[in-house]
C-alpha positions in Angstrom: -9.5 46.9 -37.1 -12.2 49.2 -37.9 -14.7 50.1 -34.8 -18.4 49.4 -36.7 -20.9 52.1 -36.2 -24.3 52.2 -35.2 -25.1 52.4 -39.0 -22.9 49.5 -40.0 -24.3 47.4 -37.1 -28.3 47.9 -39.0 -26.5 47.5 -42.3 -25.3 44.0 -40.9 -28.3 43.3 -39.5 -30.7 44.4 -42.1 -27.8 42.3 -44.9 -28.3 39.5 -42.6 -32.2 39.1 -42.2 -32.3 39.7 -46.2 -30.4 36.7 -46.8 -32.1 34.4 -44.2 -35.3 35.7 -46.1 -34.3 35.3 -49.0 -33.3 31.4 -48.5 -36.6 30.8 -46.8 -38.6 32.2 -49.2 -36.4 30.1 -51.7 -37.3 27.2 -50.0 -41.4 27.8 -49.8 -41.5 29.1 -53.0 -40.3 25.7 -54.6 -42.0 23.0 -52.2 -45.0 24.5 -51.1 -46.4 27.9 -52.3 -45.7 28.2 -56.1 -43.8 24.8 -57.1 -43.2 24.3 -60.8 -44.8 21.1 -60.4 -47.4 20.0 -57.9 -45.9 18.7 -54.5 -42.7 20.4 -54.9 -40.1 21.2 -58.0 -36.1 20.5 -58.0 -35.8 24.0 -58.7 -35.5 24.4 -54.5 -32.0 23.1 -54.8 -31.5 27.1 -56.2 -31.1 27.9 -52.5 -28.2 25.3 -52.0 -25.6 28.1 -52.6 -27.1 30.6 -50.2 -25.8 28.6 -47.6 -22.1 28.8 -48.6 -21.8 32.8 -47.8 -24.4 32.4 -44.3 -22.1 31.6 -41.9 -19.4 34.3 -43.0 -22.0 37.0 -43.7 -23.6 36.5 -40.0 -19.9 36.4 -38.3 -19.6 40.0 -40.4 -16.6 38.3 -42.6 -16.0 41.3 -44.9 -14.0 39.0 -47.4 -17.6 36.8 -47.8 -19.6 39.7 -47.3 -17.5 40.9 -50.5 -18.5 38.0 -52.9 -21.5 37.4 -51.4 -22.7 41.0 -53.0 -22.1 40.2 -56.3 -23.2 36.9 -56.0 -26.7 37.8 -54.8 -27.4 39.7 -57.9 -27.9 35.9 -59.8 -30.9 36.0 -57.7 -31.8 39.3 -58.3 -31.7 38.3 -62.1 -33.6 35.1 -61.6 -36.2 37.6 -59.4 -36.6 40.2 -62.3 -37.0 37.4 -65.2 -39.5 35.4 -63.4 -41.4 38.3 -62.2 -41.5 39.2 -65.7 -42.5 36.1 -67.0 -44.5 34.4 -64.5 -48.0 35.0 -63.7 -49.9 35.2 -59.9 -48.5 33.7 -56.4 -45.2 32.7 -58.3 -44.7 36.5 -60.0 -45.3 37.9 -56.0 -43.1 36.0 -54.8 -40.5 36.6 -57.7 -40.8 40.2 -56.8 -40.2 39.4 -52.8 -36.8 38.0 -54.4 -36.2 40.6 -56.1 -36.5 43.0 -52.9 -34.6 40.4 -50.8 -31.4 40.3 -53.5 -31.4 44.5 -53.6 -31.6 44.5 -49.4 -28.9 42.6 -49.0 -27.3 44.2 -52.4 -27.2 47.6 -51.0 -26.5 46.8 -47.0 -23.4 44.8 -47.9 -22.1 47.3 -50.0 -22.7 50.0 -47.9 -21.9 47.9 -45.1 -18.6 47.2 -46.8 -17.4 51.3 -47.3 -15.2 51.9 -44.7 -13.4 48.9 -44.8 -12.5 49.5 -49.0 -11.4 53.2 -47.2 -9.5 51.5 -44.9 -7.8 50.0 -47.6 -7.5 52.5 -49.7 -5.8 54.4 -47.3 -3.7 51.9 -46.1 -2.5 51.0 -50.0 -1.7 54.8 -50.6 0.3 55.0 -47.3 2.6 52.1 -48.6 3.0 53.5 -51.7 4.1 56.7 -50.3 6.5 55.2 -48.3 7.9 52.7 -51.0 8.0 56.0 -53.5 10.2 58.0 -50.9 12.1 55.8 -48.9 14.2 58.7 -47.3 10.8 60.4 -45.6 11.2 57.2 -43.4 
């Protein structure tokens, strides 16, 4: 088990608030401050699958923490085409996405080093050990 450091425990945090951000400006950008259609759009079910990595990303679940990270760049995507393409409130807020998505982005990942070390390390030891069984 790997002891977190001062600088993982802000990376967690600052992963953590990204993605609660992220699903609440998800949520007010559809029903209420830039719908695609007056008095809300179906397009809020978009933050459905936020939910799924939540739970494991605020317990510090490295496993969800892993796919979570590459799953957050769809809305970084969705943030960068819509900023692009849509105009006033609704490009803002794309661009809030877009900041949200990269947060998290970069704090899992970095969040996420020493554990890919760890196993790194841990791989090359049993390879070692499997190539020269005699060192035992």
């Amino acid at each position: 088990m790997i002891e977190l450091t001062t600088t993982q425990q802000r990376l967690h945090l600052i992963s953590s608030i990204s993605l609660v951000l992220l699903i609440v400006l998800c949520i007010l950008w559809e029903l209420v401050l830039a719908p695609l259609r007056p008095g809300g759009s179906w397009m809020v079910i978009k933050v459905l699958p936020l939910f799924a990595p939540l739970s494991g990303t605020l317990k510090k679940n490295v496993y969800t923490l892993q796919w979570a990270s590459m799953f957050i760049l769809l809305y970084f995507t969705e943030g960068v085409v819509r900023a692009w393409s849509d105009h006033g409130l609704s490009q803002i807020l794309a661009g809030l996405e877009v900041i949200f998505s990269t947060t998290f982005f970069v704090c899992a990942i970095f969040f996420l080093r020493p554990y890919k070390q760890a196993a790194k390390n841990l791989a090359s030891e049993a390879i070692r050990k499997a190539a020269n069984p005699d060192a035992l």
